[in-house]
C-alpha positions as a Markdown table, in Angstrom:
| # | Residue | x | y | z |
|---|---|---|---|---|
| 1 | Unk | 80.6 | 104.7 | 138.6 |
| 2 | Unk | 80.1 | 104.6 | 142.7 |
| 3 | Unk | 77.7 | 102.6 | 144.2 |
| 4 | Unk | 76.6 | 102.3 | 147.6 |
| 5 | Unk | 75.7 | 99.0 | 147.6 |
| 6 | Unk | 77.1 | 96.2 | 149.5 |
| 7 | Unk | 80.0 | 94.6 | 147.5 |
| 8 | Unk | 78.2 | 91.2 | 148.2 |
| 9 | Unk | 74.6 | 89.7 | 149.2 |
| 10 | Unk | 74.4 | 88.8 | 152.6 |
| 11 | Unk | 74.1 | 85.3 | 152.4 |
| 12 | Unk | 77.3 | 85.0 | 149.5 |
| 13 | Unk | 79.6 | 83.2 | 150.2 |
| 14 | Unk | 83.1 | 85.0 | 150.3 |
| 15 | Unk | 86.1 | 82.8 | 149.0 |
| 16 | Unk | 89.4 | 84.2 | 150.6 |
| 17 | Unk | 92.8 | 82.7 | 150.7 |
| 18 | Unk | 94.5 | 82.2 | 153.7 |
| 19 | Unk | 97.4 | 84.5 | 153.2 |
| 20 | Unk | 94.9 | 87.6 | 153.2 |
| 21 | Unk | 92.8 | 86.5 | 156.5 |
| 22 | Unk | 95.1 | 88.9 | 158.7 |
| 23 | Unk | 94.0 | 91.8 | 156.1 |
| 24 | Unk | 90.0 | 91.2 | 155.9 |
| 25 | Unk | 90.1 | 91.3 | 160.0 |
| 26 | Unk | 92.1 | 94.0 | 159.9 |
| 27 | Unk | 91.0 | 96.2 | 156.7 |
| 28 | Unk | 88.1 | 94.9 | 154.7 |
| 29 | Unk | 88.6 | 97.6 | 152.3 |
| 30 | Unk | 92.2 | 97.2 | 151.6 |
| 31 | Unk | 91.2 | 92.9 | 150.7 |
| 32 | Unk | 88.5 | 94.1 | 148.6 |
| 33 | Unk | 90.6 | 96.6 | 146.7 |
| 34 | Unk | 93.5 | 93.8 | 146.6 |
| 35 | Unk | 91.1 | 91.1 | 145.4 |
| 36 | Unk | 90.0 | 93.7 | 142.6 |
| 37 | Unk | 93.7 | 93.7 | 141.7 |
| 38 | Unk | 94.5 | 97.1 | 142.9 |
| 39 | Unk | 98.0 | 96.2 | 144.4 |
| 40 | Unk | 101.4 | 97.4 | 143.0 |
| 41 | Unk | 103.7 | 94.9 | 144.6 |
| 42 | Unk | 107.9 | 95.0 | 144.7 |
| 43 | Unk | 107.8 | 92.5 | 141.8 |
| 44 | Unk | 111.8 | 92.1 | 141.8 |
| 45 | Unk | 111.2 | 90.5 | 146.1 |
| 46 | Unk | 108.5 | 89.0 | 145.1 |
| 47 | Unk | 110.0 | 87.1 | 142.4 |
| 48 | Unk | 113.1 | 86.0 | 144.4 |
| 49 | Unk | 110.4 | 84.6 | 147.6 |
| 50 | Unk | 108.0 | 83.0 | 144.4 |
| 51 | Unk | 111.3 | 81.4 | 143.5 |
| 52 | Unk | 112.6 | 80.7 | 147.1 |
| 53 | Unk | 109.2 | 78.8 | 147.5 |
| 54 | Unk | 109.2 | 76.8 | 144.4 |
| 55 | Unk | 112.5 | 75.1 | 145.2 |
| 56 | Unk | 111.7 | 74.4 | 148.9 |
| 57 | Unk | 108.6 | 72.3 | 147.1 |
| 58 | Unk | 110.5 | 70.7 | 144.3 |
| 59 | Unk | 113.2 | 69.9 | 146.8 |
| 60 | Unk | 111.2 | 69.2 | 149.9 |
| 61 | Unk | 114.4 | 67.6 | 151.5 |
| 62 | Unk | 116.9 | 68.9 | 149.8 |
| 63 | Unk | 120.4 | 69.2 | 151.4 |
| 64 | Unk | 122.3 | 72.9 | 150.9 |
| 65 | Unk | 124.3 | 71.0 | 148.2 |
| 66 | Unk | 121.3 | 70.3 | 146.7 |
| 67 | Unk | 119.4 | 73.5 | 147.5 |
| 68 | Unk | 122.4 | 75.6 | 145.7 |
| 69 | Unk | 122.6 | 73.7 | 143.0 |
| 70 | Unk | 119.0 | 74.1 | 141.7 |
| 71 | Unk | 119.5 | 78.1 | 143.1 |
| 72 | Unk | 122.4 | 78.2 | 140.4 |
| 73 | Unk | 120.5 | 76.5 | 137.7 |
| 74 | Unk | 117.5 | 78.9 | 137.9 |
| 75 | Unk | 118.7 | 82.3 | 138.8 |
| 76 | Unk | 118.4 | 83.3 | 135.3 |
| 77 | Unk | 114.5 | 83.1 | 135.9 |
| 78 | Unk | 114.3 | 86.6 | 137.5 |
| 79 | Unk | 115.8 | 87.9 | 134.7 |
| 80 | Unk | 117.4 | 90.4 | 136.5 |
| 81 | Unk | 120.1 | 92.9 | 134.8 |
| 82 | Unk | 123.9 | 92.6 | 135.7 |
| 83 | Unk | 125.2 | 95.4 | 138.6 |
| 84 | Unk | 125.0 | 95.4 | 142.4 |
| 85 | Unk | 121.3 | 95.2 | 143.1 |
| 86 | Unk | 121.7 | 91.9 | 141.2 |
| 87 | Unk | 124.8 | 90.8 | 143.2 |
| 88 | Unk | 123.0 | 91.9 | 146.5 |
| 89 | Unk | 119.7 | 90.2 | 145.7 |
| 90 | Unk | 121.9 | 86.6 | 145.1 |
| 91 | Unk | 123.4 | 86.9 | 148.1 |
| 92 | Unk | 120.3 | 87.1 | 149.8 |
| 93 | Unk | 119.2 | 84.2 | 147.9 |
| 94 | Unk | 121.9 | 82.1 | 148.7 |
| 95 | Unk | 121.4 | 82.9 | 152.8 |
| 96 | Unk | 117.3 | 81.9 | 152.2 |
| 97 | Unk | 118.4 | 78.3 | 150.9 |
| 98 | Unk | 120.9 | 77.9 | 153.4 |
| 99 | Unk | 118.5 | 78.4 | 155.7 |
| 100 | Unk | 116.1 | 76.4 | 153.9 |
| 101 | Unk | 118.5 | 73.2 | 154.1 |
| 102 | Unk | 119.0 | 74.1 | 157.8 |
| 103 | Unk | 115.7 | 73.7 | 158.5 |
| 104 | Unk | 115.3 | 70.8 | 156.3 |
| 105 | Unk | 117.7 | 68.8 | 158.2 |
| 106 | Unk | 116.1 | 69.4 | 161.7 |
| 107 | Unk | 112.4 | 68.5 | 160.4 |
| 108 | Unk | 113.0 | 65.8 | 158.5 |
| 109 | Unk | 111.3 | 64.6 | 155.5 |
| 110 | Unk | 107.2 | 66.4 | 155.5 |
| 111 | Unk | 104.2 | 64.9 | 155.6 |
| 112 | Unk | 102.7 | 66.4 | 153.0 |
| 113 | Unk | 104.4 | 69.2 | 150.0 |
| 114 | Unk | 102.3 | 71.9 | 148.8 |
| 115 | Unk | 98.8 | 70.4 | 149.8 |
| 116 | Unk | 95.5 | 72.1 | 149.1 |
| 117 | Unk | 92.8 | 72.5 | 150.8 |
| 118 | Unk | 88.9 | 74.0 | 149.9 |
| 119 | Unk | 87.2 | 74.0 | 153.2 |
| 120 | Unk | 83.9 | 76.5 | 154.4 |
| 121 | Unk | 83.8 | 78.2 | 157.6 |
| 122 | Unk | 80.4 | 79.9 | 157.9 |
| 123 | Unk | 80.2 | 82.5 | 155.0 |
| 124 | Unk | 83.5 | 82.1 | 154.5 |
| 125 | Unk | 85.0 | 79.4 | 151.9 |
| 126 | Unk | 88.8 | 79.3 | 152.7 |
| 127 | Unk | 91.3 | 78.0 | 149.2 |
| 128 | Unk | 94.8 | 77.8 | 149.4 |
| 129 | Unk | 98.0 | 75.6 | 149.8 |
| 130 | Unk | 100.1 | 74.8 | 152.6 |
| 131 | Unk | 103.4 | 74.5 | 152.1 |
| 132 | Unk | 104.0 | 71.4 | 154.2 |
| 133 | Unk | 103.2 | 69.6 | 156.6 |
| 134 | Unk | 104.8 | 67.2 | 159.7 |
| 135 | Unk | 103.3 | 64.5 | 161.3 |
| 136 | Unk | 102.9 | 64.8 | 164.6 |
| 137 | Unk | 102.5 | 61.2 | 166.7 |
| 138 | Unk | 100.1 | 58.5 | 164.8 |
| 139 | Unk | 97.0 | 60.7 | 164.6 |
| 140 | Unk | 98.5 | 64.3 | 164.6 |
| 141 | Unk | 100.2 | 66.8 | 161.9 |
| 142 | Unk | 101.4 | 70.4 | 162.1 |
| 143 | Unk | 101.6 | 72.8 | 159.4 |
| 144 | Unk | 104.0 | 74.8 | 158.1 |
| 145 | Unk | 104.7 | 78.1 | 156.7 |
| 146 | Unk | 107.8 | 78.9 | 154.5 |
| 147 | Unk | 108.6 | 82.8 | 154.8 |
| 148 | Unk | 111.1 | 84.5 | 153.1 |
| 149 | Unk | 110.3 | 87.8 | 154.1 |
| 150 | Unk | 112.7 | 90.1 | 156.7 |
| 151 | Unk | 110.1 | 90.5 | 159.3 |
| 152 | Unk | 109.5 | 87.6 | 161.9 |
| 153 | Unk | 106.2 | 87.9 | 163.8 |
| 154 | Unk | 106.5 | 87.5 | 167.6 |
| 155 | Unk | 105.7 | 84.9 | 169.9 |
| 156 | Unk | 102.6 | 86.8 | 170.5 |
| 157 | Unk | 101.8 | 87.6 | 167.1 |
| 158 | Unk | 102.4 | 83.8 | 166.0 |
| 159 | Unk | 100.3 | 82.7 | 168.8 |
| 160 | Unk | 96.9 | 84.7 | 167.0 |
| 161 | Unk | 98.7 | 84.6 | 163.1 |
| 162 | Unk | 95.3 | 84.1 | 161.1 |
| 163 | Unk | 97.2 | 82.2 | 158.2 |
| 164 | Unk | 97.7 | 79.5 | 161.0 |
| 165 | Unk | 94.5 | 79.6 | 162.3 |
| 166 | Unk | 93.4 | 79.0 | 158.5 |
| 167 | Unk | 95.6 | 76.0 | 157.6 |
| 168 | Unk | 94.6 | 74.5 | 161.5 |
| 169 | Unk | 91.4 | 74.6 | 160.3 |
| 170 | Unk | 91.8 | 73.0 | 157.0 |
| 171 | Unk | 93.4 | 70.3 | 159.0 |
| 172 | Unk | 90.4 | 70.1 | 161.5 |
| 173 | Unk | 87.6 | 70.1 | 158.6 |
| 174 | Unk | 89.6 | 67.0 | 157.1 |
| 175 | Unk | 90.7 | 69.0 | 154.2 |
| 176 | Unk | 93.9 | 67.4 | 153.6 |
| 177 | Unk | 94.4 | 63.9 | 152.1 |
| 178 | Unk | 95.7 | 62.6 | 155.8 |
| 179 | Unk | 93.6 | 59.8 | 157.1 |
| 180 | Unk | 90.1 | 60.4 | 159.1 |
| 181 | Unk | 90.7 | 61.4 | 162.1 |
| 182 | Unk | 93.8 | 63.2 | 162.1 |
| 183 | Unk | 93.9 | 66.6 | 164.5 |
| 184 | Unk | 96.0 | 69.2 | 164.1 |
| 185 | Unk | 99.1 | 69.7 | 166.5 |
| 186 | Unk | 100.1 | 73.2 | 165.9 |
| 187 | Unk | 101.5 | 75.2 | 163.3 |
| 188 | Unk | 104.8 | 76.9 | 162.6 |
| 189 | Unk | 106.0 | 79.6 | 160.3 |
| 190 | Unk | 109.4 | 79.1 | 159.4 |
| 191 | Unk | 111.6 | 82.1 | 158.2 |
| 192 | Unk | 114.2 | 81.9 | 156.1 |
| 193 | Unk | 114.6 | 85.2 | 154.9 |
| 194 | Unk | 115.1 | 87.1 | 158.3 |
| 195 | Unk | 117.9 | 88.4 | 159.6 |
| 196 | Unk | 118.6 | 85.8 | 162.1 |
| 197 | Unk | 122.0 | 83.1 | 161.9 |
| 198 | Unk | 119.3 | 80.6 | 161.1 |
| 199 | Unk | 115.6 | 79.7 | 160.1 |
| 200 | Unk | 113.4 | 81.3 | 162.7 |
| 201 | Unk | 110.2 | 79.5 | 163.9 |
| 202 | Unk | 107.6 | 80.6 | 165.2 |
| 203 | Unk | 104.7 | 78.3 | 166.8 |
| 204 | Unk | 101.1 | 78.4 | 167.1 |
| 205 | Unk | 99.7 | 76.0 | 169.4 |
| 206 | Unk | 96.8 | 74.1 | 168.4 |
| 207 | Unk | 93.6 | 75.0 | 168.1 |
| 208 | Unk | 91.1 | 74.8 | 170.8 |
| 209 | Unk | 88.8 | 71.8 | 170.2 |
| 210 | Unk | 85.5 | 72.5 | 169.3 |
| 211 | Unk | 82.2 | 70.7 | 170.9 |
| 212 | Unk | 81.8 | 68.7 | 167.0 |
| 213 | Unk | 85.6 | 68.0 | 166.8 |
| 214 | Unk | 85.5 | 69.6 | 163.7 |
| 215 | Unk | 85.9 | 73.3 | 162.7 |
| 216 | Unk | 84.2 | 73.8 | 159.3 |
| 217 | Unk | 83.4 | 71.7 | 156.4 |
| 218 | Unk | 85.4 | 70.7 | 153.6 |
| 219 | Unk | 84.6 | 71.5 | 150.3 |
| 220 | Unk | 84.7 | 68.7 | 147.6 |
């Protein structure tokens, strides 16, 4: 049955998650439709970046040793069938957490693993995690974003990445267990599942400061 009505009042508040900011600025329909469940997504990539993800928070400084290890231990998770797809899909793997431990051992150990965050932004209530974050001086902290995906956005494109601008804004609403006060400094994605030798990072500067000195209002 069709409808013409408005999917929601005009006053309703509209919870999102941050990874799907890009898509309602870009195609309200295609979030709606995606909210409603109507995605079919590559399951088998999917499952290796899920897994990808959950070691980098389980092992927030893990060496490569390390990193492998746990790899090895829970491959058998995608329960993927023996033949070359298979093979190819490890090798990938093994380059992500490789990358992973590189990146690990130029940032240090994180501020914060796999925070979340419930924060309102005009009809807009924003939930989510953040993968990690880094403090940044004594009153500071930038966020990060773990991709494991082939693309890397531009310099440009990281520069106006809404996912950023979400988790900045998390950070400015004092969201995040950090102490009153803190600002945000920026935020990175981090890709370890591109093409390039090593992680690629790509950095949004922080936001512009707003008259309040906050951006939002966190949700308790």
């Amino acid at each position: 049955m069709s409808s013409t009505a408005p999917l929601r009042g005009a006053e309703e508040t509209v919870t999102v998650s941050p990874s799907k900011v890009e898509t309602v600025s870009t195609c309200p329909l295609r979030w709606s439709l995606e909210a409603a469940g109507g995605t079919a997504p590559d399951a088998t990539h999917q499952s290796l970046g899920t897994l990808v993800h959950s070691i980098a928070e389980t092992h927030p400084s893990g060496s490569l040793a390390e990193l492998r290890a746990v790899l090895d231990r829970r491959w058998a998770e995608l329960a993927l069938p023996d033949g070359w797809p298979a093979r190819q899909l490890r090798r990938r793997a093994e380059r992500m957490v490789e990358k992973l431990a590189a990146y690990v051992a130029q940032a240090g150990e994180p501020l914060l693993v796999e925070p979340s965050f419930d924060v309102t932004v005009g009809r807009a209530r924003l939930r989510g995690t953040i993968d990690r974050s880094r403090r940044r001086g004594r009153a500071t902290v930038r966020v990060v974003d773990l991709k494991t995906g082939r693309r890397t956005a531009t310099k440009a494109e990281g520069a106006e990445h809404p996912q950023l601008g979400a988790y900045q804004l998390a950070v400015e609403a004092g969201a995040l267990d950090v102490p009153e006060g803190t600002r945000s400094a920026g935020a990175q994605l981090v890709y370890v599942g591109s093409t390039h030798v090593g992680p690629a990072v790509v950095a949004q500067p922080a936001l512009s400061r707003s008259p309040t000195g906050r951006a939002g209002r966190a949700t308790s």
